[in-house]
Structures are given as C-alpha cells and as structure tokens.
C-alpha positions in Angstrom: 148.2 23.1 -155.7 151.5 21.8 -154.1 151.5 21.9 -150.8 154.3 24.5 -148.7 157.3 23.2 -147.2 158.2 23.7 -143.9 161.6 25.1 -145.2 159.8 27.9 -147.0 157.0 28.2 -144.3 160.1 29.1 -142.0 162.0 31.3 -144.6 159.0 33.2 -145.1 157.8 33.3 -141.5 153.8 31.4 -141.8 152.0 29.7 -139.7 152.9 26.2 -138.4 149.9 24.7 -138.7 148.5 25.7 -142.1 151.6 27.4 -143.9 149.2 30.0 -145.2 149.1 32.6 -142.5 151.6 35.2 -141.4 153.1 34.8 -137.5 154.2 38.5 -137.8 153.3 41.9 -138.8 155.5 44.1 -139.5 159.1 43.8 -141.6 162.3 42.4 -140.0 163.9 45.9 -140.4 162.4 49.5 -140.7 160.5 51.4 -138.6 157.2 49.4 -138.7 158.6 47.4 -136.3 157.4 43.5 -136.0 155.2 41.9 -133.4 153.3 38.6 -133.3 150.2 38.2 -134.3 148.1 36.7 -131.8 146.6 34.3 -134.3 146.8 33.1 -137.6 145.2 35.1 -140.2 144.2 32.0 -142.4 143.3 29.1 -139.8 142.8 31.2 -136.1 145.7 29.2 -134.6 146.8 31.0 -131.3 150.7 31.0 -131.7 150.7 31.8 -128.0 149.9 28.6 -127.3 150.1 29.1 -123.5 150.8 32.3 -121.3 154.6 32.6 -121.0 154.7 30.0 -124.3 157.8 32.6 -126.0 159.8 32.6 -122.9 161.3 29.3 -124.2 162.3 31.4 -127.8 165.2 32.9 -125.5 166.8 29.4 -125.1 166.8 29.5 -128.5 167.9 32.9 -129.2 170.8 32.3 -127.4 172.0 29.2 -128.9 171.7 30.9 -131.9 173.6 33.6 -130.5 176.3 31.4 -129.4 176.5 29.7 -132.4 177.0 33.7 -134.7 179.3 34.6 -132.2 181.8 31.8 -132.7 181.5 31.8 -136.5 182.0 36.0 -136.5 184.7 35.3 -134.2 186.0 32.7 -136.3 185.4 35.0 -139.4 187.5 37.9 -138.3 190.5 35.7 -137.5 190.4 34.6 -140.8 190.2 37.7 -142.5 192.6 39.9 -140.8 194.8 37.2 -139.1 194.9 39.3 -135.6 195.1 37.2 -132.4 196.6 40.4 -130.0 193.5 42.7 -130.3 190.6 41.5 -128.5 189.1 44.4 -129.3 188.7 43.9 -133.1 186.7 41.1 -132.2 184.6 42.5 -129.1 183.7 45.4 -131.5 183.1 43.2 -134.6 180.9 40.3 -132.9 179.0 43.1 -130.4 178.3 44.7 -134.2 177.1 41.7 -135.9 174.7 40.6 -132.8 173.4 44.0 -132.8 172.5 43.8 -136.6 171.7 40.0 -136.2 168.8 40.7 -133.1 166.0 41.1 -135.5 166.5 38.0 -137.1 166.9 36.2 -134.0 164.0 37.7 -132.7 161.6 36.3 -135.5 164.1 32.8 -136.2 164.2 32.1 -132.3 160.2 32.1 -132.3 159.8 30.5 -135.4 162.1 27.7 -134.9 160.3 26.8 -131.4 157.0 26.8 -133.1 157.6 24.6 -135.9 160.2 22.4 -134.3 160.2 22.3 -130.2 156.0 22.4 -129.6 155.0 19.1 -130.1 151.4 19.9 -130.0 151.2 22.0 -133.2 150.9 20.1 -136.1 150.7 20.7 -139.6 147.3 20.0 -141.6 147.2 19.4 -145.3 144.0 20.4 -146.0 144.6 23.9 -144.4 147.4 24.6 -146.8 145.4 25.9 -149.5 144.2 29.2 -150.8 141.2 29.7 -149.5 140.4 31.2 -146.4 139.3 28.6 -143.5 135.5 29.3 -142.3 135.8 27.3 -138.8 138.1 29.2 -137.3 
C-alpha cells in the first residue's frame, strides 16, 4: 500500500505521526462544529503534546491572517480599481477573514503539528490500514 504524503495528510486533516487518524471531529463548516480530538484514533498519539501546546497555533493563525489580508486587499484593487474608499476594502477583507476563521482554525493547528513540533515524527509502519494494538 503506498504510503500518505504529508501534503494530503495536511489537506485532509490526519494525524502527524501515522497519517491514518483524524486530528478533528466535526466538519470545517456546519453546525457540528469541529474540535480536536485529544488523540489519534489509529495510533493514540496525544496531539496535545503539552498543556498550552495550541497556544503557539495563534502565531500561526495570524501569519496566515496577515498573509489573506494583503492578497484580499490586493484582490479588490484589482478588480474594482478603487484607491479612495477604504471602506470597500475594510468591509471586503473583515468578510473574507470572517469566512476564512474556520480554515485557519484547523490550518493554523495543522501546520504547527506537522511542521513547527520537532518531536513528532512520522512512522512508516503506522501508515497502514490496520488499526495499531499498542497504543
């Protein structure tokens, strides 16, 4: 069986250490909304590694906030070509970071769990189908 990449691991929100298991439950939008699981389904990795571990996701959220509001900034000059209403663009980047907070939400967390925790690594040989037993 191949094994996952870390690309689709991320796109599809699993576990960093085995690929297999879900970090959340619930869906990105709707009224189930989504929390983190407090360990992996497939391999028992805690995904809060230590307490206070997610505070460091807002560092991240907000560069990634920072880096949708230039580009929707950006964006709405080059659509409608209007540089004298500041407006336009308070009201089109507050909308857009409003609709974007779910995504940044689950990315911001993601991202520092498979890329900024240098102690989680990922295992082969937990990257397969069947359920782990030594968890």
């Amino acid at each position: 069986m191949a094994k996952t990449s870390k690309f689709v691991a991320i796109a599809t929100s699993k576990c960093p250490k085995c690929r297999r298991g879900d970090v959340f439950s619930g869906t990105l939008y709707g009224l189930n909304f989504q929390e983190t699981n407090e360990r992996c389904s497939h391999c028992g990795m805690k995904f809060e590694v230590e307490p206070g571990y997610f505070y460091g996701a807002m560092y991240v959220s907000y560069a990634f906030v920072v880096g949708e509001m230039l580009t929707i900034g950006l964006l709405t000059y080059l659509i409608t070509g209007n540089d004298s209403s500041p407006w336009l663009y308070i009201s089109t980047i507050l909308g857009a970071i409003a609709l974007l907070t779910p995504i940044n939400y689950r990315y911001s967390r993601l991202f520092l769990l498979h890329f900024l925790t240098p102690k989680i690594k990922y295992y082969p040989d937990y990257d397969t189908d069947d359920k782990l037993s030594n968890i």
